[in-house]
N, C-alpha and C positions, 0 to 999 in steps of 0.2 A: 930426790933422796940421795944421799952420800953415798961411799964406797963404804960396802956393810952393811947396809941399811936392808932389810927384809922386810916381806908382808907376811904378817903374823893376825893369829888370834881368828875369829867368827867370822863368816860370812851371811849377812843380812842383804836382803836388795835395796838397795841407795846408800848404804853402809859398806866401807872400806877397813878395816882398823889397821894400821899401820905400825910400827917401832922401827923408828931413825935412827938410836941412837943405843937401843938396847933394854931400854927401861920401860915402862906401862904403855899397852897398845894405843894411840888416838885413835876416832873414831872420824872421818873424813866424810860429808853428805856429798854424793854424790849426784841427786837428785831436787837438791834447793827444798829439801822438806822439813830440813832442822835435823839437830841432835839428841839425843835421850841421852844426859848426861850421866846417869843413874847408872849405876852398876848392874849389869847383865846378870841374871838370875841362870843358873846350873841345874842341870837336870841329867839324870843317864845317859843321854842322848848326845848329849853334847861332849864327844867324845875327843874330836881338835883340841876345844877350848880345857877341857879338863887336864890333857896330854903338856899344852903349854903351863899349864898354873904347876902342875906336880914336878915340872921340870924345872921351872922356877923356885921353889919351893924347896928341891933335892938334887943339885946339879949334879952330884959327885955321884949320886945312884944311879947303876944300873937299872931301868928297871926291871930286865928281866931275873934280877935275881930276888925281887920282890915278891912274896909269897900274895895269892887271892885275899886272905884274912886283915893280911895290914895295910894292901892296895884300896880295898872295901874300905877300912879307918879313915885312911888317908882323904880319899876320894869326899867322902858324907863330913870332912873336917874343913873342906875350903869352903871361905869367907863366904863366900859367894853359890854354894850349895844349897839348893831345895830341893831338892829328892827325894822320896819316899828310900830311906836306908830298904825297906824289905824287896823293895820295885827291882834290886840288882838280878843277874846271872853268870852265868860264867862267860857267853860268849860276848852280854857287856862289859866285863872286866877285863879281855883279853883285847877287846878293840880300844879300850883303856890305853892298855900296857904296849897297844902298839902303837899307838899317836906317842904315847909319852916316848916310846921308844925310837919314835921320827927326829924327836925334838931333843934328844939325847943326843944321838947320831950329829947333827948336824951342830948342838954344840961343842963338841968333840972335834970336830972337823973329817972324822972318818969318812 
């Protein structure tokens, strides 16, 4: 990996996902078992991978100045969301707002 390069995105076991260069995570087998080339399905829970998509999505936002109401929108609008919208809470929207908030931070360089 280059100078810059970070590991980004989900962790699966035998599954690495990577970004070299800034742009969409690879998915690296680490185990010789193959790739699911398909797009990773979202759920509440998956609160890293939500953190990185919103960030990508909203560079310039904070998200702590982001209300629960349009984080809830926001969240049940990416591509890649299957989640029961009613399935949220607040202490799932806050672990949200704090991955996204990781991912903010660190594009910032703060």
């Amino acid at each position: 990996m280059g100078q810059g390069a970070r590991i980004r995105g989900w962790r699966r076991e035998g599954l690495t996902p990577i970004d070299t260069d800034g742009d969409d995570p690879v998915q690296v087998d680490l185990d010789g078992q193959g790739v699911n080339n398909m797009a990773r399905e979202l759920d509440w829970n998956d609160t890293e991978e939500i953190g990185i998509q919103l960030q990508e999505m909203f560079p310039e936002t904070d998200p702590y100045t982001v209300r629960f109401t349009d984080l809830h929108k926001w969240v049940v609008q990416l591509p890649d969301f299957v989640g029961d919208p009613a399935k949220s809470n607040e202490g799932i929207l806050e672990a949200i707002q704090t991955a996204w908030r990781e991912e903010y931070v660190d594009a910032k360089g703060s």
